[in-house]
Z-matrix of the N, CA and C atoms (Angstrom, degrees):
N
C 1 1.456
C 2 1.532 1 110.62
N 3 1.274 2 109.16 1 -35.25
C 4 1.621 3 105.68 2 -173.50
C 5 1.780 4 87.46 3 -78.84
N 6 1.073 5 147.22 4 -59.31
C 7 1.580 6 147.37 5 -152.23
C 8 1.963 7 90.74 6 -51.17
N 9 1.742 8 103.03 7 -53.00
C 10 1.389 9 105.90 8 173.70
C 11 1.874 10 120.70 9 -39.76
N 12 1.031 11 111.08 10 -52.31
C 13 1.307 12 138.93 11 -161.83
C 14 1.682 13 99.17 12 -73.69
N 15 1.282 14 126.56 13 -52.27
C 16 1.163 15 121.45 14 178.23
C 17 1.679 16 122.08 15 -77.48
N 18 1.545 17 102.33 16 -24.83
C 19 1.557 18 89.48 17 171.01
C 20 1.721 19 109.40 18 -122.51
N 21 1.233 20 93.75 19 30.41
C 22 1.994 21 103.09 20 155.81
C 23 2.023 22 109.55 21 -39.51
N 24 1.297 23 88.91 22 -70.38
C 25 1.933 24 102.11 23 -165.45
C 26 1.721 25 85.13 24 -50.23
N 27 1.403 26 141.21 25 -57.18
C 28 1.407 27 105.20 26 -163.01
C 29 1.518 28 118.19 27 -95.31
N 30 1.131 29 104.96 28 32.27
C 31 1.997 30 101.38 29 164.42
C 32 1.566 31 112.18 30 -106.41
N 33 1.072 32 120.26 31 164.43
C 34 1.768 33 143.61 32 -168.12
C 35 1.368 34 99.27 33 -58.86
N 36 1.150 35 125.63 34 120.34
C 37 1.680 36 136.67 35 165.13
C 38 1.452 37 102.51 36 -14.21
N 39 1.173 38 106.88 37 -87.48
C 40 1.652 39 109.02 38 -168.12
C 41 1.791 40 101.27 39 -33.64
N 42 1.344 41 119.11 40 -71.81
C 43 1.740 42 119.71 41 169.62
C 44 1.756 43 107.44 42 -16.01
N 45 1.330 44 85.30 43 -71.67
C 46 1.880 45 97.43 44 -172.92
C 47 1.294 46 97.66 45 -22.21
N 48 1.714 47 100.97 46 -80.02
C 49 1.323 48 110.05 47 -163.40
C 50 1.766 49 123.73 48 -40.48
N 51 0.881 50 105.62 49 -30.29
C 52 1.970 51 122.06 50 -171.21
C 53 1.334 52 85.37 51 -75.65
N 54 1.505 53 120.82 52 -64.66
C 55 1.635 54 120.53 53 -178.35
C 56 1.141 55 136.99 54 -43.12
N 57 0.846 56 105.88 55 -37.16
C 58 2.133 57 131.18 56 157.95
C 59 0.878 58 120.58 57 -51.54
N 60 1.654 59 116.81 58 -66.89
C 61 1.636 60 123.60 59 155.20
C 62 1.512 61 116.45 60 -22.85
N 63 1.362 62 104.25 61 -64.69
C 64 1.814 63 109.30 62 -159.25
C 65 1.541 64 87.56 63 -73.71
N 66 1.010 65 131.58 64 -60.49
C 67 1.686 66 115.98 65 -169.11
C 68 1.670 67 109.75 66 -61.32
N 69 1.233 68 131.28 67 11.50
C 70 1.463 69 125.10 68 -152.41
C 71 1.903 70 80.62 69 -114.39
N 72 1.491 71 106.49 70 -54.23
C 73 1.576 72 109.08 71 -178.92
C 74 1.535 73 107.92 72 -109.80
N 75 1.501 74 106.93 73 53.55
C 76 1.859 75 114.77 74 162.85
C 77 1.130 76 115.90 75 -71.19
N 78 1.680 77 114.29 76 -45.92
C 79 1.831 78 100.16 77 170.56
C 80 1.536 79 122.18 78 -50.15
N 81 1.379 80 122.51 79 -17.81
C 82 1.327 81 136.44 80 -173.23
C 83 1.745 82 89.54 81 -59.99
N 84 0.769 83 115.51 82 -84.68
C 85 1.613 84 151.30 83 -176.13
C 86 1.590 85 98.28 84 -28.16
N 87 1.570 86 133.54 85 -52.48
C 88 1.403 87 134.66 86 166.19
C 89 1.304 88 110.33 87 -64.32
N 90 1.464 89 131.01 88 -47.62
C 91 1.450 90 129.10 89 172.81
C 92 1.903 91 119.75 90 -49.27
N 93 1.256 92 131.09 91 -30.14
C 94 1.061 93 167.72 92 158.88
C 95 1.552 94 91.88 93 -28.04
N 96 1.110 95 124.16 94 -66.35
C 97 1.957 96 130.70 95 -172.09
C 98 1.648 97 101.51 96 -88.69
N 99 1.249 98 118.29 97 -9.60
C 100 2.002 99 111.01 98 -170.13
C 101 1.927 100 93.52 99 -52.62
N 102 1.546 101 108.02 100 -39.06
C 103 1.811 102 76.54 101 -173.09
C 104 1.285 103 124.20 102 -95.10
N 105 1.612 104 109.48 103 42.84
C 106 1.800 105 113.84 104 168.57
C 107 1.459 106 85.57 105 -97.66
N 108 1.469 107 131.01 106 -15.55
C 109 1.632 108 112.65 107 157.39
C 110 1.079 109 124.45 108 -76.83
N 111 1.271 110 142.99 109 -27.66
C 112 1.040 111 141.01 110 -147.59
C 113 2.005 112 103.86 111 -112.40
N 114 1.512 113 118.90 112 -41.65
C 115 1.166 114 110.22 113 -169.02
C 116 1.712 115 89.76 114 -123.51
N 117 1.680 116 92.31 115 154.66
C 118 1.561 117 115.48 116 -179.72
C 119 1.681 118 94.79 117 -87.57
N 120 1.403 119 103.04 118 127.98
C 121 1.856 120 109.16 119 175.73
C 122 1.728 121 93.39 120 -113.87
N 123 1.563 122 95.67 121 119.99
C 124 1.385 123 103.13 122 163.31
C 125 1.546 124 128.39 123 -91.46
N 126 1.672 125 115.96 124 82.54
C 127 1.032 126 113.11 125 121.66
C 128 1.733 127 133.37 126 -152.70
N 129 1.052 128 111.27 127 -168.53
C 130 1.487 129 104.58 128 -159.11
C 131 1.555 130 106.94 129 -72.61
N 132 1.350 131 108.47 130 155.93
C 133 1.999 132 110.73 131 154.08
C 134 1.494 133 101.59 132 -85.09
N 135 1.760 134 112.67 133 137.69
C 136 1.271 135 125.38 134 136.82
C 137 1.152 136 129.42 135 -117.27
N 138 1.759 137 131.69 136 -151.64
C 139 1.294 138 112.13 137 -144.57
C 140 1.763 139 58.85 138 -112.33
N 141 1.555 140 93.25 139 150.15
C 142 1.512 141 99.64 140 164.14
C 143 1.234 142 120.87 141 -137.43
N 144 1.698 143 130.01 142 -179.56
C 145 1.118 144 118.49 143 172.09
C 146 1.796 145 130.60 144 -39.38
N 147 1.298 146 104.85 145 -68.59
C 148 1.650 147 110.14 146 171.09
C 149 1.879 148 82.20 147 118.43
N 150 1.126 149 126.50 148 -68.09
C 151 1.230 150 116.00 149 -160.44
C 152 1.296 151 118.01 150 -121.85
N 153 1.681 152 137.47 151 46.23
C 154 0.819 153 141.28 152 -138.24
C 155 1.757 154 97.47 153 -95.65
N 156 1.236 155 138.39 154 128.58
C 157 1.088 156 141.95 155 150.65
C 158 1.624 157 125.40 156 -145.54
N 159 1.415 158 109.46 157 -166.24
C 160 1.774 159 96.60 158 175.01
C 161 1.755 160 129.01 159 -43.68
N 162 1.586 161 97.23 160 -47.56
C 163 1.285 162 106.65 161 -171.77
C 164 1.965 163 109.38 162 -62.75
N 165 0.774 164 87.89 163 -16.55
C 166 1.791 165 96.93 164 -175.77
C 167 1.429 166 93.41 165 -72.49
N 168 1.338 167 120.78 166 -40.46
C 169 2.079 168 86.45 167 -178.53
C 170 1.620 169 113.98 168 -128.53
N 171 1.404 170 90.60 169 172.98
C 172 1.646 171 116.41 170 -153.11
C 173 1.723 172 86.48 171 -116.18
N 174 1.323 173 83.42 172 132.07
C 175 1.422 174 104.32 173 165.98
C 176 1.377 175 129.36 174 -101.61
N 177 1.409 176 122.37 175 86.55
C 178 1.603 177 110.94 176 -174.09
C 179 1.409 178 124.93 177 -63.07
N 180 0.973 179 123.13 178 -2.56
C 181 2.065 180 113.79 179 -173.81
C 182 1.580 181 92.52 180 110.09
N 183 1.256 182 133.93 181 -8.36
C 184 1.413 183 130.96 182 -174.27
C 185 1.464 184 111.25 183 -144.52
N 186 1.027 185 126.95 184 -45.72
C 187 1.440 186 125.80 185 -151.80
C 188 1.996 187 106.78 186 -159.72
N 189 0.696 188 121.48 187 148.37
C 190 1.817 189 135.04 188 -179.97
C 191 1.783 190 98.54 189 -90.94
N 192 1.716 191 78.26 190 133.77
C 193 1.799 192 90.08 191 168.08
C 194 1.462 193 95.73 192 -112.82
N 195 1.326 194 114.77 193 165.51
C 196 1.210 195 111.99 194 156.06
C 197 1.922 196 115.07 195 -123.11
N 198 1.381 197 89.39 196 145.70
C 199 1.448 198 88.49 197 -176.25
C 200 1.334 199 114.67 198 -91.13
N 201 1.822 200 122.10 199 -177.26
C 202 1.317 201 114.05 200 132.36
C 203 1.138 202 117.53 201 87.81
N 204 1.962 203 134.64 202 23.22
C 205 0.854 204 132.00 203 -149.99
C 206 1.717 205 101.29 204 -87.02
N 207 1.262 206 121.18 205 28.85
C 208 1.549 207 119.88 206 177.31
C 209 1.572 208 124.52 207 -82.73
N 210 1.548 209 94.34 208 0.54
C 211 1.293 210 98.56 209 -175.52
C 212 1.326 211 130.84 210 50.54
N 213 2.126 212 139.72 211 -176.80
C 214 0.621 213 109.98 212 -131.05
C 215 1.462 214 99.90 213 -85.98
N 216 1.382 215 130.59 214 173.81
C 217 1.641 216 128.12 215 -171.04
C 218 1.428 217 115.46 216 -91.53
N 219 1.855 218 99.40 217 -12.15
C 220 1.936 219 93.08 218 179.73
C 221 1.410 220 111.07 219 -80.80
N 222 1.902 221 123.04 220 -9.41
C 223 1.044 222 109.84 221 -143.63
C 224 1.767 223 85.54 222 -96.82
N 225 1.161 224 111.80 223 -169.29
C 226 1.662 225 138.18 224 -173.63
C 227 1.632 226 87.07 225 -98.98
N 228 1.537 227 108.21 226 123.85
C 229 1.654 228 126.66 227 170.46
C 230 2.083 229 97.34 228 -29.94
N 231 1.487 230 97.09 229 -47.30
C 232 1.462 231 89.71 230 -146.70
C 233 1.807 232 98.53 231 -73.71
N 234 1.058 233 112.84 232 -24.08
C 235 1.601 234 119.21 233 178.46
C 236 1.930 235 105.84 234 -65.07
N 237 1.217 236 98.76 235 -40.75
C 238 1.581 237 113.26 236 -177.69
C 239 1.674 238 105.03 237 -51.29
N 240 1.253 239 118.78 238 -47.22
C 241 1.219 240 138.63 239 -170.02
C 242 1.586 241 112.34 240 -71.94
N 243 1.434 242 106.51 241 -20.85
C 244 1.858 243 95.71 242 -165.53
C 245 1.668 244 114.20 243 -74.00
N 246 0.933 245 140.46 244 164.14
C 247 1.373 246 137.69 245 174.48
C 248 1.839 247 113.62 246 -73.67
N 249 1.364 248 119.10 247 117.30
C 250 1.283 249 137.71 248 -163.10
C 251 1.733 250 119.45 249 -108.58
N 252 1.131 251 119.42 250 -173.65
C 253 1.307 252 110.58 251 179.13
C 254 1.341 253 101.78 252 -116.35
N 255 1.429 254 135.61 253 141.24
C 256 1.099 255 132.43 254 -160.48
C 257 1.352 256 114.52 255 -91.52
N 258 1.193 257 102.27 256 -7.06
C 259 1.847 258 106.25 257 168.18
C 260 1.438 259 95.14 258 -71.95
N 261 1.373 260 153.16 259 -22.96
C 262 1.488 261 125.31 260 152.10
C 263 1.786 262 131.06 261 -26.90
N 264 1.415 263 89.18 262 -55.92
C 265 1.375 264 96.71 263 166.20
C 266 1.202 265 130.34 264 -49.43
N 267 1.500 266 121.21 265 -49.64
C 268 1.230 267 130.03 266 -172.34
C 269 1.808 268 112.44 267 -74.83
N 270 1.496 269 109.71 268 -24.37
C 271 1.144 270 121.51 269 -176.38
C 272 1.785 271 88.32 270 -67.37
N 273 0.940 272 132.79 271 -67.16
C 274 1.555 273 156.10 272 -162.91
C 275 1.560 274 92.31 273 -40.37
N 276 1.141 275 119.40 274 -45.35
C 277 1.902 276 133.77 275 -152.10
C 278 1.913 277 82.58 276 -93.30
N 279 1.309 278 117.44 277 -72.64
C 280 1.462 279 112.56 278 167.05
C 281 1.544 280 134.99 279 -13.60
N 282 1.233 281 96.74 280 -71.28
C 283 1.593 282 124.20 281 148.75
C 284 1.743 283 130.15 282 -34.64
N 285 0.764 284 83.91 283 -42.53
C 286 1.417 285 95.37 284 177.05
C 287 1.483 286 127.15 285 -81.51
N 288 1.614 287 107.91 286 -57.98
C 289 1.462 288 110.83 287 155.04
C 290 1.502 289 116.68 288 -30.45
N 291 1.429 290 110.91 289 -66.68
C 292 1.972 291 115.99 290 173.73
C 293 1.777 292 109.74 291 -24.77
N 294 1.515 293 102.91 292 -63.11
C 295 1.405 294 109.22 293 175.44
C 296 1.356 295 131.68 294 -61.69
N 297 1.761 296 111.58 295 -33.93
C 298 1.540 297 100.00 296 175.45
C 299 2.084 298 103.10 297 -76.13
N 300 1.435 299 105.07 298 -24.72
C 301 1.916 300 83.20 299 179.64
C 302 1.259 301 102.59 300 -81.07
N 303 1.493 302 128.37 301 15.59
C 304 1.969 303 98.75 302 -179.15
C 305 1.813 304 98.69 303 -131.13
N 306 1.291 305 106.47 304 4.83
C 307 1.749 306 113.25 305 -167.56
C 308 1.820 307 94.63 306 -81.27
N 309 1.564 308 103.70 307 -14.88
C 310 1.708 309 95.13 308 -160.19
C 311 1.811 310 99.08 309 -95.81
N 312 1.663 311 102.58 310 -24.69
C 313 1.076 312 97.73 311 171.39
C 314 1.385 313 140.70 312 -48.89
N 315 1.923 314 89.18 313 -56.71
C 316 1.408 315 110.12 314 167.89
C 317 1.552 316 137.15 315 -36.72
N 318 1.653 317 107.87 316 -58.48
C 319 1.108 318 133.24 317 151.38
C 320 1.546 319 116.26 318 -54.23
N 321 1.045 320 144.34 319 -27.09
C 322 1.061 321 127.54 320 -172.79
C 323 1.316 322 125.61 321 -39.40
N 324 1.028 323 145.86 322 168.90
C 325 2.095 324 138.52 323 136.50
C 326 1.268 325 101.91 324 -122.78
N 327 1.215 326 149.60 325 -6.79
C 328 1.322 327 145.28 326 133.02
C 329 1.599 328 130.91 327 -44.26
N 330 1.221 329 131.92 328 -38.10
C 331 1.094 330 132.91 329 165.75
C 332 1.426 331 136.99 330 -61.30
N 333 1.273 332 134.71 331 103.59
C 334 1.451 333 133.43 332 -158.59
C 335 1.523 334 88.83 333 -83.99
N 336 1.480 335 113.71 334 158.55
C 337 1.397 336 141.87 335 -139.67
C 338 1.819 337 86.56 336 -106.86
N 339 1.165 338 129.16 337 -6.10
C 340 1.638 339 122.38 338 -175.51
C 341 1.791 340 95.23 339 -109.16
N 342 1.582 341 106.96 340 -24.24
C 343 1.138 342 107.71 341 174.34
C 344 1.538 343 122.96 342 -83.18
N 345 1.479 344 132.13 343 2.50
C 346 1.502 345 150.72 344 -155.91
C 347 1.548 346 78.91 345 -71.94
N 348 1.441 347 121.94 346 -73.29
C 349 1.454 348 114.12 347 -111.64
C 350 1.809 349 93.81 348 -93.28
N 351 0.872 350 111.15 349 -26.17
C 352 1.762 351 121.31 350 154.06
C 353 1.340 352 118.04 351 -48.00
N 354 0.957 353 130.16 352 -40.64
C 355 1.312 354 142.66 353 -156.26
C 356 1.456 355 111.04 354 -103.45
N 357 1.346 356 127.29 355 -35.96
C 358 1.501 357 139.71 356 150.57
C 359 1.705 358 110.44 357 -65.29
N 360 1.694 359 129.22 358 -12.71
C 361 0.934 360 102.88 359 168.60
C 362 1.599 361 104.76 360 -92.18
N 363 1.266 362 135.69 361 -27.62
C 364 1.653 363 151.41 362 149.20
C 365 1.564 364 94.15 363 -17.94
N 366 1.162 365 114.24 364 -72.97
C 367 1.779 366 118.12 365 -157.14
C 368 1.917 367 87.07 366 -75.42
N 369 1.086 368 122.81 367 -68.06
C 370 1.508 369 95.46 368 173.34
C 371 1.745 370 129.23 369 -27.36
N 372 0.901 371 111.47 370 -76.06
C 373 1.476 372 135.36 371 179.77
C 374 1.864 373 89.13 372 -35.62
N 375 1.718 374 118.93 373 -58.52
C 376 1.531 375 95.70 374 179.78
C 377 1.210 376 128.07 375 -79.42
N 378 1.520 377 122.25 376 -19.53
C 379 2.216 378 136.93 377 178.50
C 380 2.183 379 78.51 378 -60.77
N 381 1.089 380 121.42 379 -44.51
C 382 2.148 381 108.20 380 -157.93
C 383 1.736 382 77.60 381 -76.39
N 384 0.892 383 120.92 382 -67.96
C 385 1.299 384 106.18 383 -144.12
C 386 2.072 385 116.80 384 -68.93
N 387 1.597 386 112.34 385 -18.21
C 388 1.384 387 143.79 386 -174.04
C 389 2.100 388 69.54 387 -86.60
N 390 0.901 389 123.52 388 -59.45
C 391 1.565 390 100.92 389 -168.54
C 392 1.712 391 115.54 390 -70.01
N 393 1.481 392 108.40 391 -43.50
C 394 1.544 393 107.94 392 179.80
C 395 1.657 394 116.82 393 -41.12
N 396 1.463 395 99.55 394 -43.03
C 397 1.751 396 110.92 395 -176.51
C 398 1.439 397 107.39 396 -66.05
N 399 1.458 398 110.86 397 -35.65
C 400 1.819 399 102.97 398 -178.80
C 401 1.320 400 105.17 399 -77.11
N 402 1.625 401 136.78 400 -39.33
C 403 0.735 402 146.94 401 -178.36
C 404 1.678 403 109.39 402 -55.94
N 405 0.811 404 129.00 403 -61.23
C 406 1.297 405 136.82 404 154.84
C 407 1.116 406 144.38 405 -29.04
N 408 1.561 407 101.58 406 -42.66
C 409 1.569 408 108.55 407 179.81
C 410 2.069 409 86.56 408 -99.30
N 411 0.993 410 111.34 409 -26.02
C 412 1.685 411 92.90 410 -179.39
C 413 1.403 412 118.15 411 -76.03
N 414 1.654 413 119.35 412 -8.99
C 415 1.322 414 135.07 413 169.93
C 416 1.536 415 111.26 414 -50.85
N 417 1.620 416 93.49 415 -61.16
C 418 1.518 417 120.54 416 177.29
C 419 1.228 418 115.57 417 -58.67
N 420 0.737 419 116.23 418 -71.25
C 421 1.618 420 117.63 419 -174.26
C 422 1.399 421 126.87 420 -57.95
N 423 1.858 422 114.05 421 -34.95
C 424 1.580 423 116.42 422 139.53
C 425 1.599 424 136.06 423 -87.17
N 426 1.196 425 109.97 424 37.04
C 427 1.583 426 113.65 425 -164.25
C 428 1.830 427 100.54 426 -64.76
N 429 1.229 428 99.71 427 -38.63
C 430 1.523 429 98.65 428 -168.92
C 431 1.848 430 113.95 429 -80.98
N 432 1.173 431 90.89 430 -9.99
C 433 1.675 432 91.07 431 179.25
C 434 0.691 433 125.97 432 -30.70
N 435 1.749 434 129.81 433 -171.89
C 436 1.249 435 133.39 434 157.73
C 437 1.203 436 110.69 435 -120.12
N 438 1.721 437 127.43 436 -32.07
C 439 1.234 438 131.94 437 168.11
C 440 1.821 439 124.03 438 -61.04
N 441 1.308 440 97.90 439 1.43
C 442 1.813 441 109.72 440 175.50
C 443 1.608 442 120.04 441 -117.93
N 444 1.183 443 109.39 442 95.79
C 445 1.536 444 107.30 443 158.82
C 446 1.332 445 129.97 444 -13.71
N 447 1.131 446 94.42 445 116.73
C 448 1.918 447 103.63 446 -163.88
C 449 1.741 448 90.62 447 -95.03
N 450 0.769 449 136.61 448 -2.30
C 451 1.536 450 144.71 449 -172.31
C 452 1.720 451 101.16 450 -106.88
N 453 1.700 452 117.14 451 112.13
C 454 1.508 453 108.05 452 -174.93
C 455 2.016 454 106.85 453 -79.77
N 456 0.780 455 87.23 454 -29.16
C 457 1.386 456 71.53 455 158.78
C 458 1.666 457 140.15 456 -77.03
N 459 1.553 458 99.41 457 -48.49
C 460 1.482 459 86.80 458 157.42
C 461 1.693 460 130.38 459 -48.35
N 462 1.304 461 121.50 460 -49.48
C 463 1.214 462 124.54 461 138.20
C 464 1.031 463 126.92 462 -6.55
N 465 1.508 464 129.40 463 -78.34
C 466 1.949 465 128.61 464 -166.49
C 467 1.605 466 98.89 465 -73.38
N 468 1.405 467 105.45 466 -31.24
C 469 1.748 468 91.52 467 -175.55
C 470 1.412 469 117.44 468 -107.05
N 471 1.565 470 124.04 469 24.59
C 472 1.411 471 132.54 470 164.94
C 473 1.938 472 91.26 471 -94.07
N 474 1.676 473 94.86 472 -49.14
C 475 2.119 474 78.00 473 -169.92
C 476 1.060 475 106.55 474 -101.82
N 477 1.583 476 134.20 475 33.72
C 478 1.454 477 141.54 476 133.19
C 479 1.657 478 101.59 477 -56.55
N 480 1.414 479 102.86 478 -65.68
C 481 1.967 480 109.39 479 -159.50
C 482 1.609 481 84.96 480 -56.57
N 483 1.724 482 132.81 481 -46.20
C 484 1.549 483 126.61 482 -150.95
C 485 1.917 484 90.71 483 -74.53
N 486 1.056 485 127.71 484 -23.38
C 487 1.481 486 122.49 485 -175.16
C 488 1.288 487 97.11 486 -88.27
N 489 0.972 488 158.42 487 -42.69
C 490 1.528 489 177.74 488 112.64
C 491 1.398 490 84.63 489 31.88
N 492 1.406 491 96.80 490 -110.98
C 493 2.217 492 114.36 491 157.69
C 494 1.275 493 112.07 492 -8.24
N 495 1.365 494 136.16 493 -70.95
C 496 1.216 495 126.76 494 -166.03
C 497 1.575 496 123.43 495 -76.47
N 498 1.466 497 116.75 496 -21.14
C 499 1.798 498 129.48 497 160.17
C 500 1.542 499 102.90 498 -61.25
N 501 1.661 500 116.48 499 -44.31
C 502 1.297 501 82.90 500 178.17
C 503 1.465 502 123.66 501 -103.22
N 504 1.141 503 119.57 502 12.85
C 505 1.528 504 116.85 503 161.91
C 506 1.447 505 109.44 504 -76.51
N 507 1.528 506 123.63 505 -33.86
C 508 1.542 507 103.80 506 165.36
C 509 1.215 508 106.81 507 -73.67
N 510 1.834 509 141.52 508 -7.67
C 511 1.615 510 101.15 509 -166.59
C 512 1.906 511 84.96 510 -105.83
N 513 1.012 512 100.19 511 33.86
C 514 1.751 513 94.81 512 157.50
C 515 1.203 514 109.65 513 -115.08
N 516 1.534 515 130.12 514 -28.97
C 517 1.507 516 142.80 515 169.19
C 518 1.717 517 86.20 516 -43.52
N 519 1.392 518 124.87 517 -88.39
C 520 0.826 519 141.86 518 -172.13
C 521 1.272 520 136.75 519 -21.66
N 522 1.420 521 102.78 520 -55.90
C 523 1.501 522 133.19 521 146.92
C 524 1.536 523 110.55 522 -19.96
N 525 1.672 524 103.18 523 -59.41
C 526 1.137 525 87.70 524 -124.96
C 527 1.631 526 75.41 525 -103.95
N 528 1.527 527 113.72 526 -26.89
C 529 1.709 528 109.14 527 174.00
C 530 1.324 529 130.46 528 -100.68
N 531 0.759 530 116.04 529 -32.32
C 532 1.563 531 140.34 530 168.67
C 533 1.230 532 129.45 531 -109.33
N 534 1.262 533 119.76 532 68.23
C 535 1.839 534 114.33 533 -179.62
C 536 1.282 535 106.75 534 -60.50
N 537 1.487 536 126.84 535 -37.49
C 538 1.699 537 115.95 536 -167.58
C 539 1.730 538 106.77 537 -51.45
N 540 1.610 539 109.09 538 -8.26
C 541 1.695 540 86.98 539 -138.47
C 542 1.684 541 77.10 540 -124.72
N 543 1.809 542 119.05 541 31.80
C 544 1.499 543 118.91 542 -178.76
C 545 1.248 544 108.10 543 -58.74
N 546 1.649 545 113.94 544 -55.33
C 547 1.506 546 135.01 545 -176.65
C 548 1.074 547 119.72 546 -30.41
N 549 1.682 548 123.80 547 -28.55
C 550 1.243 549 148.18 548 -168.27
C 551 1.993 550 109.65 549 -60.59
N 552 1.181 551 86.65 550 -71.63
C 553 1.882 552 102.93 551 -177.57
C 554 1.559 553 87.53 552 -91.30
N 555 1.038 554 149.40 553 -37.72
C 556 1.557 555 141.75 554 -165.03
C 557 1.962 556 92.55 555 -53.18
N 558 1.486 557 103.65 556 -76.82
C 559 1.450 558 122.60 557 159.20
C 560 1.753 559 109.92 558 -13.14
N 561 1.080 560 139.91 559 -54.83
C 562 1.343 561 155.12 560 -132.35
C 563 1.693 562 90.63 561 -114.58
N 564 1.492 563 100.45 562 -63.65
C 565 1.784 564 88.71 563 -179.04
C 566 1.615 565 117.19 564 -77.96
N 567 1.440 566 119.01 565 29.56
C 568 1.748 567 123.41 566 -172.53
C 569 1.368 568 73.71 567 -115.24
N 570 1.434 569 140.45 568 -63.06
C 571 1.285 570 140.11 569 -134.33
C 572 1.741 571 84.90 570 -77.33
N 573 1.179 572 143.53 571 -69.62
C 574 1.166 573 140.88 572 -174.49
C 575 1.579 574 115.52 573 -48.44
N 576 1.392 575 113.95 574 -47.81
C 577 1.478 576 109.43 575 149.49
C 578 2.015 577 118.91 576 -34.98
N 579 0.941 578 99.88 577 -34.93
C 580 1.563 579 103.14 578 -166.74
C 581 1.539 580 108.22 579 -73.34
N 582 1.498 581 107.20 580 -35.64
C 583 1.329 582 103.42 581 -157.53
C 584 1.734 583 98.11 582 -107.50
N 585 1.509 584 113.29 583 -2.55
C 586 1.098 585 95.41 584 163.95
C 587 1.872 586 107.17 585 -86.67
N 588 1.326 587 110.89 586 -30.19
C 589 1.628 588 94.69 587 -179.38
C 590 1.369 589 122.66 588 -45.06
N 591 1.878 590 97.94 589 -29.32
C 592 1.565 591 100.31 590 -158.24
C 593 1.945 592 105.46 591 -83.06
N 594 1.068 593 97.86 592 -9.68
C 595 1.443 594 116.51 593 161.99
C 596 1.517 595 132.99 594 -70.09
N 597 1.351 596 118.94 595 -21.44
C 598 1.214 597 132.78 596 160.72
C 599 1.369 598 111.16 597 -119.43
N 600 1.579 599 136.76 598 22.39
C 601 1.223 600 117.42 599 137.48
C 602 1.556 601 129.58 600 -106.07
């Protein structure tokens, strides 16, 4: 938030504006994790990917590999290694969808500038629904686990806080390498802002 805060004045109006927002309701955003103090979530840490997103898998003509199990590259080997909750991962796969529908926008030179804001609600509308299906079938397919919260609430608000975490480790990526592409996670941590308000009214 402070990295946000100091280079607000040199990003693109529209940015600004989104940026303002998220620093205006940041305490929102810390309140969000208060009940990993308060309640015990039963389930286990395993070893997990660390950096799991689109680019991580290969599609052979049959079946998905996944690559890349080095996890993420800022962290220290030995942090990479500790046993995690695997809703990281899924936050990561979440995450990612958001970015492949709004990365084409950005980039575009085809897209006229009256046509943007239509077109980001299009690529929204497909990152929720491209997530509901992963979400879904990874429900299924680990229902019996042990590394998954058998409690749906513990659930929405363990990979609320892991989506939380992972928007803003890209909008410091971003920050700090890519300003064109702030809008990206800026976008991502408003929308989670949204749905937690709509949760406490």
């Amino acid at each position: 938030m402070a990295l946000l805060a100091r280079t607000l004045p040199s990003l693109d109006d529209e940015v600004k504006n989104l940026g303002q927002q998220i620093l205006d309701h940041g305490d929102v955003l810390t309140t969000c994790h208060d009940f990993l103090l308060r309640d015990l979530i039963n389930a286990r840490k395993i070893r997990i990917h660390g950096d799991y997103h689109l680019g991580q898998l290969l599609f052979t003509g049959k079946d998905f590999v996944i690559l890349d199990f080095e996890g993420e590259p800022a962290r220290p080997i030995g942090e990479r290694r500790l046993k995690r909750s695997a809703l990281i991962d899924i936050a990561g796969m979440l995450r990612s969808f958001h970015y492949a529908a709004h990365h084409r926008l950005l980039e575009s030179r085809t897209v006229r500038p009256a046509d943007q804001i239509g077109l980001e609600a299009f690529a929204d509308l497909w990152s929720v629904r491209a997530g509901q299906v992963f979400l879904s079938a990874y429900r299924e397919k680990a229902a019996d686990a042990v590394f998954i919260p058998k409690d749906d609430s513990d659930f929405r608000l363990l990979l609320r806080s892991f989506l939380i975490l992972k928007a803003m480790y890209e909008l410091r990526y971003e920050l700090n390498n890519r300003p064109k592409w702030v809008a990206i996670p800026l976008r991502g941590i408003s929308k989670l802002l949204d749905e937690v308000a709509s949760k406490t009214t």
